[in-house]
Short mmCIF file of the C-alpha atoms (twelve columns), coordinates in Angstrom:
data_MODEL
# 
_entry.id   MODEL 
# 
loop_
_atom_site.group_PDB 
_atom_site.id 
_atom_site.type_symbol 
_atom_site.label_atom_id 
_atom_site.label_alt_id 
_atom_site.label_comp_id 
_atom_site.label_asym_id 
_atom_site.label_seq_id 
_atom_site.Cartn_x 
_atom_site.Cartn_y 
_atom_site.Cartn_z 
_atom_site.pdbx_PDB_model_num 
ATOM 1   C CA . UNK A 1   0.000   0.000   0.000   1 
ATOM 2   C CA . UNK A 2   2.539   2.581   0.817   1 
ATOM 3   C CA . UNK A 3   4.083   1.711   -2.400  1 
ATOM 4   C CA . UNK A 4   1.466   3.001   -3.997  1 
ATOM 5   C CA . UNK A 5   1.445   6.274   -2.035  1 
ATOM 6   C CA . UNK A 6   4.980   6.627   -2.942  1 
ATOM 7   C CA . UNK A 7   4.310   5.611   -7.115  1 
ATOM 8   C CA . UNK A 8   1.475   8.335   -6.947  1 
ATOM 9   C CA . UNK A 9   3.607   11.302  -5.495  1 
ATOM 10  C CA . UNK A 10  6.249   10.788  -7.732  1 
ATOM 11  C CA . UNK A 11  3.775   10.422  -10.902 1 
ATOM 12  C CA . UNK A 12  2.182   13.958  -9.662  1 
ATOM 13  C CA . UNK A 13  5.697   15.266  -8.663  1 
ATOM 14  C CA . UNK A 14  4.423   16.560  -5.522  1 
ATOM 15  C CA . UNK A 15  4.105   15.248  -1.660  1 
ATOM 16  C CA . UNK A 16  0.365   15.833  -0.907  1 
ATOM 17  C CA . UNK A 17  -0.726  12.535  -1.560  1 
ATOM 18  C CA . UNK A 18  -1.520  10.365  1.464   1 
ATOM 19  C CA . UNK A 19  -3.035  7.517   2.773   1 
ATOM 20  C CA . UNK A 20  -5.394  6.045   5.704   1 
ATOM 21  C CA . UNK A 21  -4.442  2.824   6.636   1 
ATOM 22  C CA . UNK A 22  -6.765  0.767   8.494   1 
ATOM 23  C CA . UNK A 23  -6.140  -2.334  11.275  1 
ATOM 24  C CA . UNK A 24  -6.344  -5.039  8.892   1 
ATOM 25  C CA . UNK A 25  -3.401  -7.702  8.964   1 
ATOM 26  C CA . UNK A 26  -1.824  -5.548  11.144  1 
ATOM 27  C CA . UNK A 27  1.382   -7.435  12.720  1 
ATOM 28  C CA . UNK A 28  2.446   -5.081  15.519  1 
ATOM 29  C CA . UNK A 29  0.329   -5.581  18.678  1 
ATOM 30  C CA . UNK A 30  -0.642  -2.038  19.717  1 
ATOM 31  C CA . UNK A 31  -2.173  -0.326  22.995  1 
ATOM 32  C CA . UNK A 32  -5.811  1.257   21.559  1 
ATOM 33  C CA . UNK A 33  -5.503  5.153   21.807  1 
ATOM 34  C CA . UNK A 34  -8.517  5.877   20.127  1 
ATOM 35  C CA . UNK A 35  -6.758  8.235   17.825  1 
ATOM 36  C CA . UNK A 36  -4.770  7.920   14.354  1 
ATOM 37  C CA . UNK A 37  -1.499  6.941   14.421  1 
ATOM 38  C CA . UNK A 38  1.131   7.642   11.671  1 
ATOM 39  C CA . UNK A 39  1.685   5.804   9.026   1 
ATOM 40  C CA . UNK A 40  5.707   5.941   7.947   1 
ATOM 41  C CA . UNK A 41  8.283   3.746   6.823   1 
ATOM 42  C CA . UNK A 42  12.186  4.169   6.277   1 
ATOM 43  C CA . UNK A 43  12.467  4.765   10.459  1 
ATOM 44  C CA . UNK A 44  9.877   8.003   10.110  1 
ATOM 45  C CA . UNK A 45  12.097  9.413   6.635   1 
ATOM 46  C CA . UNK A 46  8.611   8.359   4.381   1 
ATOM 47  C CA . UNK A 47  5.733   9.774   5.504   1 
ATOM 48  C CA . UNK A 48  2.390   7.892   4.515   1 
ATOM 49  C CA . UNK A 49  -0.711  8.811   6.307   1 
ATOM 50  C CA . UNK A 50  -2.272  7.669   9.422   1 
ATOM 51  C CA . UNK A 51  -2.846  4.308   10.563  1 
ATOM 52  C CA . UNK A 52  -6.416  3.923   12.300  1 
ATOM 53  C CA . UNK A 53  -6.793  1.239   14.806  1 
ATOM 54  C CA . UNK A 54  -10.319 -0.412  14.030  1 
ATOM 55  C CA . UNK A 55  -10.223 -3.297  11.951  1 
ATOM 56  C CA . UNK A 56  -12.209 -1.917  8.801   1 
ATOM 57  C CA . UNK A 57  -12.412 2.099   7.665   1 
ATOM 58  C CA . UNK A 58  -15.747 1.670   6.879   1 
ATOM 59  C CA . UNK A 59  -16.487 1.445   10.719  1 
ATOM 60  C CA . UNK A 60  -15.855 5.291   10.859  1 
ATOM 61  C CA . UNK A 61  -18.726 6.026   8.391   1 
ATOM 62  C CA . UNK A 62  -21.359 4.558   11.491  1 
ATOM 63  C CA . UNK A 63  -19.494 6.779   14.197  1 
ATOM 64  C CA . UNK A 64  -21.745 9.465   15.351  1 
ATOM 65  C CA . UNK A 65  -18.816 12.168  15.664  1 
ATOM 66  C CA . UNK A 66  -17.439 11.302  12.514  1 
ATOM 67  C CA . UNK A 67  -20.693 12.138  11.040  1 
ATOM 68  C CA . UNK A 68  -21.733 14.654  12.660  1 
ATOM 69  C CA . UNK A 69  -18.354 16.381  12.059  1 
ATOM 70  C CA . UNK A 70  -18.491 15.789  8.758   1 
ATOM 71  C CA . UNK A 71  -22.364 16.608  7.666   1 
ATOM 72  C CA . UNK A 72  -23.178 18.550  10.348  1 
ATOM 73  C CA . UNK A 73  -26.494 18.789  12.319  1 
ATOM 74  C CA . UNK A 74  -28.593 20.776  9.660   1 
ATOM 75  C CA . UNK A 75  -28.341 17.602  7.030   1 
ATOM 76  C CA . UNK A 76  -29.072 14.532  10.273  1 
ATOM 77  C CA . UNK A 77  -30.851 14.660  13.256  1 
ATOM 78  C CA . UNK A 78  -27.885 13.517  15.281  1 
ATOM 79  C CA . UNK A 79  -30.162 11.880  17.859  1 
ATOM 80  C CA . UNK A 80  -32.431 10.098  15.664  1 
ATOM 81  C CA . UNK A 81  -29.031 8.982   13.151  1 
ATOM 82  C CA . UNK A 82  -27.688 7.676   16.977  1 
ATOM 83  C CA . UNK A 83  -30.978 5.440   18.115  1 
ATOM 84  C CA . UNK A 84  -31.005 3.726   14.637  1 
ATOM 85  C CA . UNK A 85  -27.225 3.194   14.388  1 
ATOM 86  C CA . UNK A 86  -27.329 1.738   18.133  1 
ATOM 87  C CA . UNK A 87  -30.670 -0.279  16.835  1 
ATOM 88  C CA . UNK A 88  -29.418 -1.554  13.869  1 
ATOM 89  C CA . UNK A 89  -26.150 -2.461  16.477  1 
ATOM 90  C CA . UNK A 90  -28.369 -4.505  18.503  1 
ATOM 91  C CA . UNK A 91  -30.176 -6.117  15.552  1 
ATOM 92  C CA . UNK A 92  -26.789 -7.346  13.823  1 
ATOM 93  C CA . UNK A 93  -24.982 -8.826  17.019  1 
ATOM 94  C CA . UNK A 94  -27.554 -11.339 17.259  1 
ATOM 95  C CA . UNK A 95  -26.800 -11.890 13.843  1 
ATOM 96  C CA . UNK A 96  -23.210 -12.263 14.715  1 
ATOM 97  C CA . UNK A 97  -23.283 -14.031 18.207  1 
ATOM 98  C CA . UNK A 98  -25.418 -16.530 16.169  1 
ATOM 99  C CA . UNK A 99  -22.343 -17.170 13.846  1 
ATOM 100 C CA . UNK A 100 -19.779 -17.374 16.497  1 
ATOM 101 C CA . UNK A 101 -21.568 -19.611 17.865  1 
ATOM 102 C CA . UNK A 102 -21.271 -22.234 14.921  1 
ATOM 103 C CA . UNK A 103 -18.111 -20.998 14.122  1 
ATOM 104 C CA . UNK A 104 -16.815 -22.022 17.579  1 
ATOM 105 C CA . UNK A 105 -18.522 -25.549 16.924  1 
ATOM 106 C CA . UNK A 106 -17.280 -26.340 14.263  1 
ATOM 107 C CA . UNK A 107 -15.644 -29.754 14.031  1 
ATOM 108 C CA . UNK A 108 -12.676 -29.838 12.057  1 
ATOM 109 C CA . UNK A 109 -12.627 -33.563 10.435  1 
ATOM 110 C CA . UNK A 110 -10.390 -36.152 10.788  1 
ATOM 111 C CA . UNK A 111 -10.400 -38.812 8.427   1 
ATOM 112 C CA . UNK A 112 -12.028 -42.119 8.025   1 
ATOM 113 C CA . UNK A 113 -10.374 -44.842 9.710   1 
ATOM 114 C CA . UNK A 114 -9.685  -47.308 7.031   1 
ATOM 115 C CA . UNK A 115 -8.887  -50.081 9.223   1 
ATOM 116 C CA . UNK A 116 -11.067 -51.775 12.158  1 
ATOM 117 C CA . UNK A 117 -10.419 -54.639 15.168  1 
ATOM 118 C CA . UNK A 118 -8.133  -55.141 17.795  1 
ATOM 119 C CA . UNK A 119 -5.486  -53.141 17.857  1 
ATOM 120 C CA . UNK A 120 -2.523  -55.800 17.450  1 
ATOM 121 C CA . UNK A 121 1.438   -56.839 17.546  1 
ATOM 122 C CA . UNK A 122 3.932   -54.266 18.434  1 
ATOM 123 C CA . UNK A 123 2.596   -51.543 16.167  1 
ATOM 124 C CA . UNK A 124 -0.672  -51.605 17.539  1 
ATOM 125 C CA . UNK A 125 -2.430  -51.900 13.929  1 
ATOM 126 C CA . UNK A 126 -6.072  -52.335 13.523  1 
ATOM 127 C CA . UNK A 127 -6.894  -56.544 12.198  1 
ATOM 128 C CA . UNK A 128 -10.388 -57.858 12.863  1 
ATOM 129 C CA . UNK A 129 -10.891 -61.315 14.041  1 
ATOM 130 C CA . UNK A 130 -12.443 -62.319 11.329  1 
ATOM 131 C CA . UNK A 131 -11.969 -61.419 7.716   1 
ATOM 132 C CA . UNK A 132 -15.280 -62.926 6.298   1 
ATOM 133 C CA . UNK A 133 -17.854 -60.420 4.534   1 
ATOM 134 C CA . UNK A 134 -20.283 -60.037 7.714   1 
ATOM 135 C CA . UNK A 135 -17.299 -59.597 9.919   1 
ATOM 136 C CA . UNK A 136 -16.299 -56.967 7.730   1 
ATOM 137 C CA . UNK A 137 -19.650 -55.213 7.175   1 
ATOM 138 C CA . UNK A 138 -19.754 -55.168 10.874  1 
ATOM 139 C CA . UNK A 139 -16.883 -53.383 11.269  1 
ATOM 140 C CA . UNK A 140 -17.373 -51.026 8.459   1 
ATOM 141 C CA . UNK A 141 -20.663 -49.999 10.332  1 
ATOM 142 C CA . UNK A 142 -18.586 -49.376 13.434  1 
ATOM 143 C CA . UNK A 143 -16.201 -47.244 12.271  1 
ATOM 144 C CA . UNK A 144 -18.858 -45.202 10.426  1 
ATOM 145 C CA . UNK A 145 -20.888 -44.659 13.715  1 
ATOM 146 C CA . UNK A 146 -17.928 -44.301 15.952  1 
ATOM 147 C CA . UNK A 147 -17.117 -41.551 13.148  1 
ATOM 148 C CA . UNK A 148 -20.706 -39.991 12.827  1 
ATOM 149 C CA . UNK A 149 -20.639 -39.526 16.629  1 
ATOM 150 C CA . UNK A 150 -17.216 -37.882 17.222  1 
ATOM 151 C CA . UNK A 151 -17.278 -36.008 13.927  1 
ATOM 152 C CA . UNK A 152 -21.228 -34.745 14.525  1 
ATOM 153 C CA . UNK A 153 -21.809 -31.179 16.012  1 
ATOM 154 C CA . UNK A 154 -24.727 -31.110 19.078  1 
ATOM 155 C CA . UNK A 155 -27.879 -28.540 18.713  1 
ATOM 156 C CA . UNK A 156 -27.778 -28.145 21.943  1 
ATOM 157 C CA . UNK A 157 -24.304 -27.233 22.509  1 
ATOM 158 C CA . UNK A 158 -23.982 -24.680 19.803  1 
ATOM 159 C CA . UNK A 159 -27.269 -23.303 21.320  1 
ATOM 160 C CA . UNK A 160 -26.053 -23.350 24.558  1 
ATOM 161 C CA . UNK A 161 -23.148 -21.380 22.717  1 
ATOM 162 C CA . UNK A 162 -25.397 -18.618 21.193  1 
ATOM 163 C CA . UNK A 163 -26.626 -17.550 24.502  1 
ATOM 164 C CA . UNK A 164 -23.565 -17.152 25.917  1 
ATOM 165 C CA . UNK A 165 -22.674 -14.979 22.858  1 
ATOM 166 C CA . UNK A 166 -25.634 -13.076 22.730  1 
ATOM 167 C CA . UNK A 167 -24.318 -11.808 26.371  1 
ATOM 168 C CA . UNK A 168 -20.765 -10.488 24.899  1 
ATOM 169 C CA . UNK A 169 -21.866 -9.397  20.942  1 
# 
């Protein structure tokens, strides 16, 4: 990105171009100031912008001060722009607590067993008993449902989950 910056200043020959950089993939832990930060490179010699700490820029466009700042009361009614910005808020972190919640659940799967029986010898490999075909059907139906039940993901669980995220969204 702050290539770019430095491509377009040189293309207008002049050093008022700049940047705002917002948090995402940022590397660098960083104490919250609630302010912009600047943006350099080169040790501070290559000025870019300002860095901004929230994850996406277009989080600024929903704060009240940034709009009324920029608009102004005579275009908004800052009061009524506030209770359906802290509404709509409300409304979407259901929305989101509901998708942590199966997020958080999710099962990541391992694979299918392709061997069943005792485990045996010094290796501890898998060998059935008996290798006959309803020996083996048997033990193909085993592994599925031993499968099926450690791989499966619980209603009640991720439920469980949602309320608890409902609470912090």
């Amino acid at each position: 990105m702050g290539e770019r910056i430095v491509a377009r200043r040189e293309a207008l020959g002049r050093d008022t171009v700049y940047g705002i950089l917002d948090g995402d993939f940022i590397k660098d832990c960083i104490i919250p100031i609630n302010k912009p930060r600047r943006w350099d490179a080169d040790h501070g010699r290559i000025h870019f912008g300002w860095r901004w700490e929230r994850k996406e820029i277009e989080n600024y466009l929903l704060d009240p001060l940034v709009i009324e700042r920029a608009l102004g009361n005579s275009i908004i009614n800052m009061k009524d722009y506030t209770q359906e910005l802290k509404h709509a808020s409300e409304t979407i972190s259901i929305y989101q607590a509901a998708r942590t919640a199966l997020a958080s659940n999710r099962r990541r799967l391992s694979n299918l067993s392709s061997a069943f029986g005792l485990e045996r010898g010094k290796e501890k490999h898998l060998f059935p008993e008996k290798l006959d075909e309803i020996s083996c059907v048997d033990g193909i139906c085993e592994t599925i449902d031993y499968y099926t039940a450690t791989q499966g993901i619980q209603k009640d669980i991720v439920l469980k989950s949602f309320t608890q995220y409902k609470q912090e969204c």
